[in-house]
C-alpha positions in Angstrom: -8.7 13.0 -3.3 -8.3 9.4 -4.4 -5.5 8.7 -6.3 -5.6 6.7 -9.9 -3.8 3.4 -10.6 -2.0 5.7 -13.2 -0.5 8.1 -10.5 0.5 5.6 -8.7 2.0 3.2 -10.8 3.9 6.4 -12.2 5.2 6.9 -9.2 6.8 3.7 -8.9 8.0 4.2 -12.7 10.0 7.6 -11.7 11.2 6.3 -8.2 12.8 2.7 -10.2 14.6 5.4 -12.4 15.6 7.6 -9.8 16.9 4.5 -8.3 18.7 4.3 -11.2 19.8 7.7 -12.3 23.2 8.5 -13.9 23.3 4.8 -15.1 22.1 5.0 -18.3 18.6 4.2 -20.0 16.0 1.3 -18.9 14.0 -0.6 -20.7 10.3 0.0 -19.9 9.9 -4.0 -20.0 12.4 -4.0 -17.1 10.6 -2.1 -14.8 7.6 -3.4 -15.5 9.0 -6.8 -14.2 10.5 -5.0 -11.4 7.4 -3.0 -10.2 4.9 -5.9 -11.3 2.9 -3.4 -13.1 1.9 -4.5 -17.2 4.2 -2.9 -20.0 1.2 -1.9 -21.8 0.5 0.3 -19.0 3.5 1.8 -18.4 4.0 2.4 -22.1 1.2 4.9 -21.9 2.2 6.5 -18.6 5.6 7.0 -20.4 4.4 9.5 -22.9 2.8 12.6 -20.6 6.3 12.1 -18.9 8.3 12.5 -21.8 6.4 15.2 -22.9 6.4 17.4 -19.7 10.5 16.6 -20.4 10.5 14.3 -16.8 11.4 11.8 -19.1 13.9 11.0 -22.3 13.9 7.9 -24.4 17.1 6.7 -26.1 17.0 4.2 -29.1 18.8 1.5 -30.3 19.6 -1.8 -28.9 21.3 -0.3 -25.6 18.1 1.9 -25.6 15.5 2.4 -23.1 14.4 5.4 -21.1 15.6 7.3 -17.7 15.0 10.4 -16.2 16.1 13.5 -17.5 16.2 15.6 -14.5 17.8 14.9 -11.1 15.0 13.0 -8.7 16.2 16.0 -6.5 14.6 18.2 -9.2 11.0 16.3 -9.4 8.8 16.5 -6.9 5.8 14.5 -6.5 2.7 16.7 -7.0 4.2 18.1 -10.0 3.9 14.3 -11.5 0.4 13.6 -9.5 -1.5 16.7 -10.9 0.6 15.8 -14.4 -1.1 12.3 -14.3 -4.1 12.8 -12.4 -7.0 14.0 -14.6 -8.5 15.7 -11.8 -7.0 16.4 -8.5 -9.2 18.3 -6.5 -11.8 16.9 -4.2 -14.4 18.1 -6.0 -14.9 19.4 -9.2 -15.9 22.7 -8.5 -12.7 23.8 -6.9 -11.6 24.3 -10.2 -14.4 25.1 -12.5 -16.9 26.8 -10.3 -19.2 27.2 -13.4 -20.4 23.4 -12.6 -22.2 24.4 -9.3 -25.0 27.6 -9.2 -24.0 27.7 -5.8 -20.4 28.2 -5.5 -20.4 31.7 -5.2 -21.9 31.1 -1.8 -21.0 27.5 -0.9 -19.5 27.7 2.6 -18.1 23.7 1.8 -16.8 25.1 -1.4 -13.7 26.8 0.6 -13.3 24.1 2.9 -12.8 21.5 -0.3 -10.8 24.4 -1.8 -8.1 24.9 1.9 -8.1 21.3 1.7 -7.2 20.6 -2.2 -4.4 23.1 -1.7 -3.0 22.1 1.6 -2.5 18.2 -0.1 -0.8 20.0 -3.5 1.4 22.1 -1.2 2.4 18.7 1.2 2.9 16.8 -2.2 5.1 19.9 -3.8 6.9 19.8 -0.8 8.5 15.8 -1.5 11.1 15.1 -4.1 11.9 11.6 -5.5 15.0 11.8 -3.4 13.6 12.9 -0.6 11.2 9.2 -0.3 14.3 7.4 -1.4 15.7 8.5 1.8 12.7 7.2 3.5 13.3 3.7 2.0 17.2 2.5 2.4 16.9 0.2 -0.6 14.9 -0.4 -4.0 12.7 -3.0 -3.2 10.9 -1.4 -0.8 8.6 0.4 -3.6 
């Protein structure tokens, strides 16, 4: 599985906020400085977040956005399958329908143990729990 530019700069969006959290809303212009990713980009990671409620925006002048669960409470495959369009190996560990022979595909179940084994590694990390990998900010 190969990971997208917009898993991974989502990643970095979440962990700035988590790096943040309880101190109020950021401003998506911010981070982008911070991370050295382009606003325009981040502006459309943003919106899956909000909507899968990882997310809240605040308006007004002191506006911005910030996490609305603990980083504790978000773990990373839930946001990599949430951004990724596809996240298995291949594509007919998911939609068998694509292959005539994956009723009988010995690789099929290997891609299939393998896909799961990464979701179930990635379920298994929190946003806090890398924070506690890295003792400051600026090592994202």
């Amino acid at each position: 599985m190969r990971l997208s530019t917009r898993s991974r700069y989502g990643m970095r969006l979440l962990l700035d906020m988590a790096w943040h959290y309880g101190r109020g809303p950021i401003q998506l212009a911010v981070i982008a400085k911070r991370q050295g990713i382009p606003l325009k980009y981040l502006e459309q990671i943003v919106i899956p977040l909000k909507k899968a409620h990882y997310v809240q925006s605040v308006r007004g002048p002191r506006g911005g956005h910030m996490l609305a669960k603990s980083p504790s409470e978000i773990n990373v495959g839930e946001i990599v399958f949430l951004l990724e369009r596809k996240a298995q190996l291949v594509e007919c560990v998911n939609n068998p329908e694509v292959c005539e022979r994956s009723s009988t595909c010995v690789t099929r179940t290997l891609w299939k143990e393998t896909t799961e084994a990464i979701c179930e590694k990635l379920n298994s990390i929190s946003l806090s729990d890398i924070m506690e990998r890295s003792p400051t900010e600026l090592d994202l």
